[in-house]
C-alpha positions in Angstrom: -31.0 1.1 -50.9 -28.5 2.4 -48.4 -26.3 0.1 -46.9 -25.1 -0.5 -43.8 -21.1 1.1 -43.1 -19.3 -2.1 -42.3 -17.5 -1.7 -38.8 -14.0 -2.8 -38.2 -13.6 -5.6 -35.9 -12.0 -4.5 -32.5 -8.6 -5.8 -32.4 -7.1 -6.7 -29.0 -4.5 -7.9 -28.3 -4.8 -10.2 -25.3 -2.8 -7.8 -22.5 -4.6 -5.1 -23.1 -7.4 -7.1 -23.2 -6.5 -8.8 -19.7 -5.4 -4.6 -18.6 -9.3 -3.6 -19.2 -10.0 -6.9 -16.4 -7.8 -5.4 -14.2 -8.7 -1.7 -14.7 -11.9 -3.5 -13.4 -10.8 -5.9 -10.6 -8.4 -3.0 -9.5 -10.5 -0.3 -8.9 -9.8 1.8 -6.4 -13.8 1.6 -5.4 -13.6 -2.0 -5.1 -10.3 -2.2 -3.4 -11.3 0.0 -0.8 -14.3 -1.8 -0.8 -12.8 -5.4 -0.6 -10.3 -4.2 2.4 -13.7 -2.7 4.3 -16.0 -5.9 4.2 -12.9 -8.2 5.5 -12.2 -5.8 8.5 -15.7 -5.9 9.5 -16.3 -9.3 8.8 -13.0 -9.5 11.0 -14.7 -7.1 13.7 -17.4 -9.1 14.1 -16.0 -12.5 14.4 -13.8 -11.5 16.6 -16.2 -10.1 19.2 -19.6 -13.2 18.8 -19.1 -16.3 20.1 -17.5 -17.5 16.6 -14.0 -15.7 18.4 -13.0 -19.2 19.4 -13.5 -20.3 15.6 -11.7 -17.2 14.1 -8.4 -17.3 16.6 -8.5 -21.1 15.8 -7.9 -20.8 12.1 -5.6 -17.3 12.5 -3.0 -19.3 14.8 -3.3 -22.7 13.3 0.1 -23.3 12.1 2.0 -25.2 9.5 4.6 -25.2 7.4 8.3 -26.7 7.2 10.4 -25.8 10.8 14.0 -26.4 9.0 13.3 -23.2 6.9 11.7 -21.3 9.8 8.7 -21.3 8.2 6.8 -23.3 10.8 4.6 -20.7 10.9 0.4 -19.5 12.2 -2.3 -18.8 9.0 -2.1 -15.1 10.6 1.6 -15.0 10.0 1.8 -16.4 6.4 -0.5 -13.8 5.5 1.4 -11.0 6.6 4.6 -12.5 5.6 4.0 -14.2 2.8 0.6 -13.0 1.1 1.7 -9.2 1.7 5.0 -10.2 -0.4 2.6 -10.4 -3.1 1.6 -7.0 -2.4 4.9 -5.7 -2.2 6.0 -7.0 -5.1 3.3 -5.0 -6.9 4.5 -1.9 -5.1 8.1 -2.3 -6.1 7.2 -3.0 -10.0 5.2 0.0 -10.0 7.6 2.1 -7.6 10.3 1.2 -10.5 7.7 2.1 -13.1 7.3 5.7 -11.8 10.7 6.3 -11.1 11.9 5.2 -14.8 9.3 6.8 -17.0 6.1 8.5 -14.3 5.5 10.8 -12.6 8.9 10.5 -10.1 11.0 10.4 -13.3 10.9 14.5 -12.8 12.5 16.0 -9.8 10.5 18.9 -9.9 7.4 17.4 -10.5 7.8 15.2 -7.9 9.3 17.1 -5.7 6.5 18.6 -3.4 4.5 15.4 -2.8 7.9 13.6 -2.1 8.5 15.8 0.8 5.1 15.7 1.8 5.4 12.1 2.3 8.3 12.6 4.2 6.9 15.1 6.3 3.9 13.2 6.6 6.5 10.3 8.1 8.3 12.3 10.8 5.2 14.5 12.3 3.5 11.5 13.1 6.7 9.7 14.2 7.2 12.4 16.4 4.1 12.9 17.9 3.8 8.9 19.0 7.4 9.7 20.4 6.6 12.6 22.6 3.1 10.6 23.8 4.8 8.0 24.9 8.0 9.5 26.2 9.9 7.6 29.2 8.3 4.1 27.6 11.3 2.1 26.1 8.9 -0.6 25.1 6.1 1.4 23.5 8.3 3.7 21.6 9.2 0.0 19.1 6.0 1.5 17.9 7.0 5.0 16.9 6.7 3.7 12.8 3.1 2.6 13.5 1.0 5.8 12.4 3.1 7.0 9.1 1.9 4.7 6.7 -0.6 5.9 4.5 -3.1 2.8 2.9 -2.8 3.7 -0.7 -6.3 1.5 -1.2 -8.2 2.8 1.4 -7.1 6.3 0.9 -7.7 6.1 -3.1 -11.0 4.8 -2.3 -12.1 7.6 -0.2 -11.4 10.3 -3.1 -12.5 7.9 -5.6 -16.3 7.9 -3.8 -16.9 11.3 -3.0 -14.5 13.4 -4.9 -15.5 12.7 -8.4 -15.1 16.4 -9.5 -12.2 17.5 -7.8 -9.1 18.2 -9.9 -7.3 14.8 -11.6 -4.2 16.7 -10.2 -5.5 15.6 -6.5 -5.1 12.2 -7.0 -2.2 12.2 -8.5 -0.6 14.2 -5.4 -1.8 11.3 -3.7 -0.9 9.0 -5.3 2.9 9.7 -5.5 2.9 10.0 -1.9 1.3 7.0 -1.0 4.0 5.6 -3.5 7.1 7.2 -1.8 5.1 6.8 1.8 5.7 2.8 0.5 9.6 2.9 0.3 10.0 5.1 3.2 7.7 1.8 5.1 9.8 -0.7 3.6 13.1 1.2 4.1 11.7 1.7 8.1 11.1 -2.6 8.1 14.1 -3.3 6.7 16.5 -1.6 8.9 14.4 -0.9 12.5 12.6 -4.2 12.3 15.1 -6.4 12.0 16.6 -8.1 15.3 19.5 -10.0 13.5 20.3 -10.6 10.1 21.9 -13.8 8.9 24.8 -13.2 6.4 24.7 -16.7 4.4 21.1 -16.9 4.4 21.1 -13.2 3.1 23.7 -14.0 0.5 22.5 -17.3 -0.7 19.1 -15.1 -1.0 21.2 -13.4 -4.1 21.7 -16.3 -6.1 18.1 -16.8 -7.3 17.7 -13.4 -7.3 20.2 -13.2 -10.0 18.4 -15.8 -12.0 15.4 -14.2 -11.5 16.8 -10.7 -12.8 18.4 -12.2 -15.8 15.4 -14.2 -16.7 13.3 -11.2 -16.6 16.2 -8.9 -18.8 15.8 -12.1 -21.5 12.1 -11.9 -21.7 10.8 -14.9 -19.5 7.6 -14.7 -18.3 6.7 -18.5 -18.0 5.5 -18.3 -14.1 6.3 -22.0 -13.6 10.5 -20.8 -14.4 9.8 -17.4 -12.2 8.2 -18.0 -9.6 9.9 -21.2 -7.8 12.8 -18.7 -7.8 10.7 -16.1 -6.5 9.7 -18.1 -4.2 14.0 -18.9 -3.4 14.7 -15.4 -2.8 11.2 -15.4 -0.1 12.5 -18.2 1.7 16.0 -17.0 2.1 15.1 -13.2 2.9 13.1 -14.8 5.5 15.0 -17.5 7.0 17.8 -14.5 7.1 15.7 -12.4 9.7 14.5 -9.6 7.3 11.1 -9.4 7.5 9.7 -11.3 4.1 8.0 -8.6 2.0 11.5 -7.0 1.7 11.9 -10.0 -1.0 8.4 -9.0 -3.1 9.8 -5.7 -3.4 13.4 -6.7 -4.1 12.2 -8.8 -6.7 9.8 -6.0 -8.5 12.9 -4.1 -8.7 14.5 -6.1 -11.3 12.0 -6.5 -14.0 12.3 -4.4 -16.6 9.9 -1.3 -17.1 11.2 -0.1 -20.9 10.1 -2.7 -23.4 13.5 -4.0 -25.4 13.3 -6.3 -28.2 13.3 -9.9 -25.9 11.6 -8.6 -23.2 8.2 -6.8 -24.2 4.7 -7.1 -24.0 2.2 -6.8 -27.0 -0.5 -4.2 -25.5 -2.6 -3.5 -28.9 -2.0 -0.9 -31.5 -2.1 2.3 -32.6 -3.6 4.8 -35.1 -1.8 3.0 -37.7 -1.6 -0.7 -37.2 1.5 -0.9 -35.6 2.0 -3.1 -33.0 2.5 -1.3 -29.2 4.6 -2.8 -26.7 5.1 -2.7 -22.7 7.6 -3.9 -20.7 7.4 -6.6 -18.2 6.8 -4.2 -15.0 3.4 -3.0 -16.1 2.6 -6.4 -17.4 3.2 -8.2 -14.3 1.9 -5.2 -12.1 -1.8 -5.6 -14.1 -1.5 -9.5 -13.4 -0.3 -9.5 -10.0 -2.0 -6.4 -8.7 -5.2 -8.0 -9.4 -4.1 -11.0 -6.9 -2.9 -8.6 -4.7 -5.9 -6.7 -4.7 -8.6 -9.1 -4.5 -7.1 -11.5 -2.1 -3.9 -11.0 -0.4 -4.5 -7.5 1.1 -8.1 -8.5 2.1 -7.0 -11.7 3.3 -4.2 -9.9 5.5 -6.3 -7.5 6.4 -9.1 -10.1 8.2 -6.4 -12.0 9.9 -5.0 -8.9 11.2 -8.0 -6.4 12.3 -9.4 -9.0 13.9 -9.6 -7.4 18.1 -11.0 -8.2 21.0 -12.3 -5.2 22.2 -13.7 -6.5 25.4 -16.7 -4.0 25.5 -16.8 -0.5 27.0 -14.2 -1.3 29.0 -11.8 -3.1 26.5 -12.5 0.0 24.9 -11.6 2.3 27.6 -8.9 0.5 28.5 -7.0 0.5 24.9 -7.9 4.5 24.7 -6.1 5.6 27.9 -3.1 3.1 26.6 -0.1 6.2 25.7 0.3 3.5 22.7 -2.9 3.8 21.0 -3.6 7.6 21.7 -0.2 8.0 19.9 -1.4 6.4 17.0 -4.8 8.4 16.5 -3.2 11.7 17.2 -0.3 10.8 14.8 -2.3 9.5 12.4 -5.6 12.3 12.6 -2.9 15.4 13.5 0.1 14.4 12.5 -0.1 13.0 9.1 -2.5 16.4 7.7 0.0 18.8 10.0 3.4 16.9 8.3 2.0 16.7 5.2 0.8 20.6 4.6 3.0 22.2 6.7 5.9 20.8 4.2 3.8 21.5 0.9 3.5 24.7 2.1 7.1 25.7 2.8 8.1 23.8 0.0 5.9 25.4 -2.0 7.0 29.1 -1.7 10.2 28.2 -4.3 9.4 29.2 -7.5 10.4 26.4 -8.7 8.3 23.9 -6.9 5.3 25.6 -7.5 2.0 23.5 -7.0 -0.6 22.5 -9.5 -2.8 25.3 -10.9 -5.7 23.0 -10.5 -4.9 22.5 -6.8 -6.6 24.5 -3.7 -5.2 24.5 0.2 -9.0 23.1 1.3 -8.5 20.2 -1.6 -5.0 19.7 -0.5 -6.3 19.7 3.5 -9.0 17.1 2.5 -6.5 14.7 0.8 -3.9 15.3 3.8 -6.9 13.8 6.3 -7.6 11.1 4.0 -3.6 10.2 3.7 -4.3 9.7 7.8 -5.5 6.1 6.7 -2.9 3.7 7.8 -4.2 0.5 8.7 -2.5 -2.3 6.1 0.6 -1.0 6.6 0.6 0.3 10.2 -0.9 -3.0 11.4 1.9 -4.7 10.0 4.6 -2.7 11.9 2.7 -2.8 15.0 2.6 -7.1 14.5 6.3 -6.5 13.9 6.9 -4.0 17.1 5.0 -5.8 19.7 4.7 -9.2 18.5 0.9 -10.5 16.8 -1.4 -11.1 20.0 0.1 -9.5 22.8 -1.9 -6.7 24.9 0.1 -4.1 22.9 -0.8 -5.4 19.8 -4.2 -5.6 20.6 -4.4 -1.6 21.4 -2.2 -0.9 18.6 -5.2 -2.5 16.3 -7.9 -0.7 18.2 -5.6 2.8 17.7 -4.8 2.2 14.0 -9.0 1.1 13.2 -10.0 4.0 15.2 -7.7 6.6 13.9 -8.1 5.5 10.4 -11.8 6.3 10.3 -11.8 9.4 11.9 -9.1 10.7 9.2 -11.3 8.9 6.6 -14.0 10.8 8.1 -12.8 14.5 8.8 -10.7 14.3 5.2 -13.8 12.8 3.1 -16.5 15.3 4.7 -14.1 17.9 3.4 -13.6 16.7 0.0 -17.3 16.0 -0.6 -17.4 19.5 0.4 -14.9 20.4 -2.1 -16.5 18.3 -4.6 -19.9 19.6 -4.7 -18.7 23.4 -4.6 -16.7 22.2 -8.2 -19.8 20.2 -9.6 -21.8 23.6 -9.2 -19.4 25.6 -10.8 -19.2 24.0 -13.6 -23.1 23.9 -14.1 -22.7 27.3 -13.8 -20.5 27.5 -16.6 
């Protein structure tokens, strides 16, 4: 009688448990996918009769007037709601900078300056467009931010056998495209700072580091001082999702003896640790991802566009022809021209795995602004006004024509590499 090999029970350990959730709820499908259905949904109730009952909620306001935070639905969720999101991108800008990919100068080196490049073409381009306008140039930051869920997406659904090297190109530039965006808030979107309000905004930022260094993770200690350092970084005049990422700065990435993370084991039994940045990050990013970005993102597309004419009107607007040709031309133009001249040092050499056309593709798709670039156009016009309004119908219009033109091309790409390897 044969019997039956006994199996071993599959031991998790309740992070990684939790980190297989998020792999899930974090998906760069679903994100994408999420972001999509509340633009639309935005679209659409913003141009039916329901426009009365959509701009009703988005500028019903609330909140506490001593603080400044007296503020519209639309505006906690850019400034408060996209702090979450921030937050998420500091702990994992910290994480890549301490142990991933940008812990290697020359390894990171090429897609650092193509986000850098992909930052000044596009600033450029808006400049020169709208040349002579004081006003419209506020808006010169508007189309070089690259949406790192949108863009991921796009790769993710029709570029499933182009090389892994791709998306980690992208990747790292959407990262350092990130800093560069929160660098540009911090110091070109911000009238007038307060000093005590900025310095009182260190105190509970100094609890909340030293917490962190000990080990704490107990949310109900954290966050009221999370919250601390949002209120004062906003009360001081910088715009709030400077404090998400201030405060995903801080938090450890290397696991220490206090403050660690159980994430399973290995081969042998022995207990595996994380520190408290990817822990957080697969908590928080699964907030961030399934409601605070989508959330922002249907308070914010949300246009008018007023028909054909609307229409016609925004597109002979210097503001919103800036953005589409900055983000279409500019963004694939910065972003190759640099890898390209970057890439003649011997030293900088790309990935093997990597071709020009793949690299083209991925530049297009990088041409996907909209969280971010909505976001400095709220900031460099004001939420509402006419400019606004065209800035919104120049980000959602550019955005899909680079989602277009770059994922056409990598489908492309794709299918040529799925028959070579069946011909293999």
């Amino acid at each position: 009688m044969s019997i039956s090999p006994v199996r071993p029970r599959l031991r998790l350990a309740p992070h990684e448990l939790w980190r297989g959730i998020r792999s899930n709820a974090r998906s760069d499908v679903l994100g994408g996918s999420l972001l999509l259905a509340a633009t639309v949904a935005a679209l659409i109730l913003a141009n039916t009769p329901a426009v009365s009952w959509y701009e009703s909620v988005r500028d019903f306001t609330f909140g506490i007037p001593a603080l400044h935070l007296d503020l519209s639905v639309g505006a906690w969720a850019a400034d408060g709601l996209l702090a979450i999101f921030f937050f998420v991108v500091g702990l994992e800008l910290k994480e890549e900078f301490v142990t991933g990919r940008l812990r290697d100068p020359r390894q990171a080196a090429l897609p650092i300056a193509a986000a850098v490049g992909g930052v000044i073409v596009p600033a450029v381009i808006f400049a020169v467009i709208n040349l002579g306008d004081g006003d419209a140039l506020r808006g010169w930051a508007i189309p070089t931010a690259t949406d790192i869920a949108f863009a991921v997406a796009v790769i993710a659904v029709v570029g499933k056998f182009l090389p892994p090297a791709l998306r980690v190109f992208l990747l790292t530039l959407a990262i350092i495209d990130d800093l560069i965006a929160i660098t540009i808030i911090a110091t070109f979107y911000t009238d007038t700072i307060s000093l005590p309000w900025l310095t009182l905004a260190l105190l509970p930022l100094a609890g909340f580091a030293f917490l962190v260094q000990k080990g704490v993770r107990a949310w109900w200690i954290l966050l009221p001082l999370a919250i601390a350092v949002w209120v004062c970084i906003h009360a001081a005049g910088i715009h709030a999702t400077v404090a998400g990422v201030l405060l995903g700065f801080v938090v450890p990435v290397v696991p220490t003896e206090r403050a660690r993370v159980r994430a399973g084991e290995d081969a042998d039994g022995q207990p595996l640790y994380d520190g408290l940045a990817p822990h957080f990050a697969d908590r928080w990013g699964v907030v961030a991802t399934l409601f605070a970005v989508p959330v922002f993102a249907f308070f914010a597309a949300g246009v008018t566009i007023g028909g054909l004419d609307g229409l016609r009107s925004a597109l002979t607007d210097p503001i919103a022809i800036g953005i589409i040709v900055g983000l279409v031309a500019g963004k694939p133009i910065g972003i190759l021209v640099t890898t390209f001249l970057l890439s003649r040092i011997p030293a900088l050499r790309l990935d093997e795995s990597l071709r020009w056309p793949d690299l083209t593709g991925m530049a297009f798709v990088a041409g996907i602004g909209f969280t971010v670039s909505l976001l400095v156009g709220e900031l460099a016009f004001g939420a509402s006004s006419v400019a606004d309004e065209h800035v919104k119908i120049g980000v959602l219009l550019g955005s899909l024509i680079a989602a277009i033109v770059g994922g056409l091309v990598l489908a492309r790409r794709s299918a040529l590499a799925r028959r070579e390897r069946l011909d293999v």
